[in-house]
C-alpha positions in Angstrom: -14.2 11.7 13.0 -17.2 14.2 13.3 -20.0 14.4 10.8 -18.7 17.2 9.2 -15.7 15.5 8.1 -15.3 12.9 5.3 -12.6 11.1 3.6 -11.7 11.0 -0.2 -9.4 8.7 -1.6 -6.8 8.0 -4.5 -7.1 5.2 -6.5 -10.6 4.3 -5.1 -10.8 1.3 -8.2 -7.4 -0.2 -6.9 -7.0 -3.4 -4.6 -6.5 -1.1 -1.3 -8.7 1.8 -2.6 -12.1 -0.3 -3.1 -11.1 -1.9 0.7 -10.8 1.7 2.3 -14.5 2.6 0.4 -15.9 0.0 2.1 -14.5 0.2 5.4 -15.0 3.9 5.4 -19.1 3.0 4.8 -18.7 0.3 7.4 -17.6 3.0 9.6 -20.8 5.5 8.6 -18.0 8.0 7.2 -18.9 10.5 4.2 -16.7 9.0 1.5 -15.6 10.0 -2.0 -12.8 8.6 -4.5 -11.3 8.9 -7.6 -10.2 7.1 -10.3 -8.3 7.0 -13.7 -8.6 3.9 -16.2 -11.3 1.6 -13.9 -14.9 4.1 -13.6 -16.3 3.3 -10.7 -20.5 4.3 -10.6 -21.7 6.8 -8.3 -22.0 10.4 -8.1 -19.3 10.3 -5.1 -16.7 9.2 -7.6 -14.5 11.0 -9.7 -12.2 10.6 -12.8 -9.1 12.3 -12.0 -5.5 12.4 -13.5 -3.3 13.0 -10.8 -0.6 13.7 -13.5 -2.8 17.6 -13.7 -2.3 19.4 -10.9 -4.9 22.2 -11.8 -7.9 19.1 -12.4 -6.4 17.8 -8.5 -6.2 21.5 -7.1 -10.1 22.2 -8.7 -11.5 18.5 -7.5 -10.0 19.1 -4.2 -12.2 22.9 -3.7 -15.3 21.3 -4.9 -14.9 18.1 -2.7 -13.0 19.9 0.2 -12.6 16.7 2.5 -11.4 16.5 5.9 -9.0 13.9 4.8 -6.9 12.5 1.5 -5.6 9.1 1.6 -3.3 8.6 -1.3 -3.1 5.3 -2.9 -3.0 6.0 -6.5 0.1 4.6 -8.6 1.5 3.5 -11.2 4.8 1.5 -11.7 4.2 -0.1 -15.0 7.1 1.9 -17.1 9.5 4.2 -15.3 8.1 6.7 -16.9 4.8 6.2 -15.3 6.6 5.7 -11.8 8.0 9.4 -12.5 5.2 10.8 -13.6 2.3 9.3 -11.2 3.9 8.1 -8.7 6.3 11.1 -8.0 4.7 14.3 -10.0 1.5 13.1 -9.1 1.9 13.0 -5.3 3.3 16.7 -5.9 -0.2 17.4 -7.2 -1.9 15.6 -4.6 0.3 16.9 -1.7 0.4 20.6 -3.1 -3.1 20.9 -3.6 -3.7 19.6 0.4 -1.4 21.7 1.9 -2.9 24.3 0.3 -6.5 24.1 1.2 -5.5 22.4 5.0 -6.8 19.0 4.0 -4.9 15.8 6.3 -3.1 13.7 3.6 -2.5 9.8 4.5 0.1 8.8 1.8 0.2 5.3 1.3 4.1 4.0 0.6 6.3 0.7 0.4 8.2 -1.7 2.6 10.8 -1.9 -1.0 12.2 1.6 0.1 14.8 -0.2 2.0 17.9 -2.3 0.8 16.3 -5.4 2.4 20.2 -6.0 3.3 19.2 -6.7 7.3 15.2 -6.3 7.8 12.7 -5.4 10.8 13.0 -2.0 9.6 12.0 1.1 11.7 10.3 4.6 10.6 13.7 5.9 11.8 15.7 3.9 9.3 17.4 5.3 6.5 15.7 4.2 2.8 17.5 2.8 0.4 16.2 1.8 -2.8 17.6 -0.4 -4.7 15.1 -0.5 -7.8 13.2 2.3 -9.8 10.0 1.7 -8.3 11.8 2.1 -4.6 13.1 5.2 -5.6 10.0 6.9 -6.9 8.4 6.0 -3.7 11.7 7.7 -2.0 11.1 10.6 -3.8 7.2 10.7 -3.5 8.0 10.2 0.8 10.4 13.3 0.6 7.5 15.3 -1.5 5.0 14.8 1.0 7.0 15.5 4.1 8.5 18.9 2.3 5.1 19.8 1.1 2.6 18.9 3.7 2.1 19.5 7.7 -0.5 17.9 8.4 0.3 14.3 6.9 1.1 10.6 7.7 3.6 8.7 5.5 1.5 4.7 6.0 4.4 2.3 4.6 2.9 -0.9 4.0 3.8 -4.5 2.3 2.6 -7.0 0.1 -1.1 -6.4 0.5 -3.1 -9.5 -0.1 -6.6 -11.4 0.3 -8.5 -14.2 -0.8 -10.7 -12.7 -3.6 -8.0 -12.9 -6.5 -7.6 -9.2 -6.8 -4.7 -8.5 -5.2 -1.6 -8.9 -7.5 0.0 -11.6 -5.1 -2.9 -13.8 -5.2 -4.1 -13.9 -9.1 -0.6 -14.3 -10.1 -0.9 -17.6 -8.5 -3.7 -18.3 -9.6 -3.4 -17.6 -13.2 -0.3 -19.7 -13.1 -2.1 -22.9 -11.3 -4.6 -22.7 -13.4 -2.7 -22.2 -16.9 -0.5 -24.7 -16.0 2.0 -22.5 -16.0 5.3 -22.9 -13.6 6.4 -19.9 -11.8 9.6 -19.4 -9.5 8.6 -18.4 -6.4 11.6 -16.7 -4.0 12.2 -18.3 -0.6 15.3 -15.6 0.3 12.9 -12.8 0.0 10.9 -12.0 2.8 8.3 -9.7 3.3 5.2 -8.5 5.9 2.6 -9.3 4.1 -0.9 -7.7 5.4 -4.6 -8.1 5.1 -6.4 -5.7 2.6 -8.9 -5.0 5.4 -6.4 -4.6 8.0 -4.8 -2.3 6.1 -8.0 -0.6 5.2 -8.7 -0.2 9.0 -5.6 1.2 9.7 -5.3 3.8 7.1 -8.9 5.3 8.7 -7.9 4.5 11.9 -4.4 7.1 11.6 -6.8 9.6 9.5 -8.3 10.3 12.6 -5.2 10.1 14.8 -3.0 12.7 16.3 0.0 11.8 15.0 2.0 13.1 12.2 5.5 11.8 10.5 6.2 7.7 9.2 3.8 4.9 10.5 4.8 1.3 9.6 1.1 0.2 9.0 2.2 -4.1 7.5 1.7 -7.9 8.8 3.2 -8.8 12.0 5.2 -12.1 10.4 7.6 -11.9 8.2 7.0 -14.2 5.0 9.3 -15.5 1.8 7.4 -15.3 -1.4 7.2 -19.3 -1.9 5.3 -19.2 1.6 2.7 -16.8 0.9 1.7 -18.1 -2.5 1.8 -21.9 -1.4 -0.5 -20.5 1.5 -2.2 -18.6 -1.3 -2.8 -21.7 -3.1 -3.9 -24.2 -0.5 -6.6 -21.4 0.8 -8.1 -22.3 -2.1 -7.9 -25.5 -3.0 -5.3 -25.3 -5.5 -2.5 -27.1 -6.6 0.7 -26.2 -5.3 3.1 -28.1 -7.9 3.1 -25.2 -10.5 5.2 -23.1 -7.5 8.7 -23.8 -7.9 11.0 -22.3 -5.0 13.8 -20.2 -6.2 16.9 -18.4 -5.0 16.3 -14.0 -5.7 19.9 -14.0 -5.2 20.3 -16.2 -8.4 17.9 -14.7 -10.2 19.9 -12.0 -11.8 16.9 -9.6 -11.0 18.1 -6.6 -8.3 15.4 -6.9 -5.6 15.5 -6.2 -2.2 16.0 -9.0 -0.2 14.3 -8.6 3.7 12.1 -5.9 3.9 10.2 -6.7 6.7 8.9 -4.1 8.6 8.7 -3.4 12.2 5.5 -2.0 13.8 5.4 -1.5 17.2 4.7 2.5 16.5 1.6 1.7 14.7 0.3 -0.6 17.4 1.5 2.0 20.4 -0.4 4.9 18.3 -3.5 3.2 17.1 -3.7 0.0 18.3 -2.7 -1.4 15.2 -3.5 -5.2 15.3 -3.4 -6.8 12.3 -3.8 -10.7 11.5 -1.2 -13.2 11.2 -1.4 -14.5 7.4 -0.6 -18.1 8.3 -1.2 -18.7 11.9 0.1 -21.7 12.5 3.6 -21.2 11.2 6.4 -19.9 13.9 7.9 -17.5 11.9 9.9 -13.9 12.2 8.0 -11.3 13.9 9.7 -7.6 13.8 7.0 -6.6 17.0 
């Protein structure tokens, strides 16, 4: 990127938000973000309800970056998956195109049926849950919408500072003494929040434009990652009961692994293994 260019994110006080920031300052990149419930301090970040699409439109002429990357969400309610997740990419997307501004929209591996895994951009989503459809819709959105955009679909993003979802889950339930079922038929590409973070900044500045698998080269089941979760930290690993999804009576997509030999052919994508000693499925 040139010095006239800088990059403003969505969702700057989320998990993947807060690592693009500080790759993007790693990097010496002009950088701005926004944020909704969780204020962030410094004059290069904004509060801003994606829900209004005049307040994104107006932010978006003041700011006028090079570059949006898109990670704000919600999918508490599934009223908040329709109204964030899916109006508010509109907003976001609408107010891009408009001004010529590249938009990186971050989705999800859990837009597939998980029915055969190792999924490629080319294959056909099929949601099986509410939050995989608002992501659907919110891929459709962008590609209608925008021309100058890359659709990043990414996985269980996770590290070993407790803030990613995955990882204080666990914790909270080790250390409460809490049980909690962990899945062993569900399988996933779980990826590094600074891989990620690289990668996102790394297609931002790419030629490329259309679907870009951007998740971990090693496909996990739940019970894995959080017993690797747990050891990393010296926790106890009794509390994590292995469980069947199939059994569970919850719908979830089963193998949503994700295949991403695009990402590492375009941008060298190269992210870490999450447990390197374990022989496990690799999509390439």
């Amino acid at each position: 990127m040139s010095d006239k260019q800088f990059v403003c994110v969505t969702g700057a006080s989320g998990y993947a938000g807060t690592a693009i920031v500080r790759e993007a300052r790693k990097r010496g990149l002009s950088v701005c973000g926004t944020y909704f419930r969780h204020p962030i301090p410094g004059p290069e970040f904004h509060r801003l309800d994606i829900r209004d699409a005049d307040a994104v439109a107006s932010l978006f002429r003041s700011l006028h970056p090079s570059v949006v990357i898109h990670t704000a969400a919600d999918w508490t309610t599934e009223k908040a998956m329709r109204e964030v997740i899916v109006e508010g990419t509109r907003n976001v997307a609408s107010a891009a195109a408009d001004m010529g501004i590249r938009l990186i929209h971050l989705s999800t591996d859990v837009i597939f049926d998980g029915e055969r895994g190792c999924y490629t951009e080319e294959d056909e989503p099929a949601p099986v849950h509410a939050y995989g459809r608002a992501k659907v819709e919110a891929e459709k959105i962008v590609q209608e919408v925008c021309d100058d955009f890359v659709v990043a679909r990414t996985s269980l993003i996770i590290g070993l500072d407790w803030e990613d979802a995955q990882s204080r889950w666990v914790r909270d339930a080790i250390l409460n003494n809490r049980p909690i079922t962990l899945f062993v038929d569900e399988v996933r590409s779980p990826i590094w929040v600074d891989d990620l973070a690289r990668a996102l900044l790394d297609i931002a500045e790419a030629d490329y434009r259309g679907i870009l698998h951007v998740a971990g080269p090693q496909g996990l089941t739940r019970y894995q990652l959080g017993i690797f979760l747990a050891m990393m930290q010296n926790l106890e690993t009794l509390k994590l009961v292995p469980g069947m999804a199939k059994k569970s009576g919850v719908t979830r997509p089963l193998d949503c692994t994700l295949k991403i030999a695009k990402a590492r052919k375009i941008i060298g994508f190269s992210p870490r293994l999450v447990i390197p000693d374990l022989e496990d499925l690799d999509c390439g």
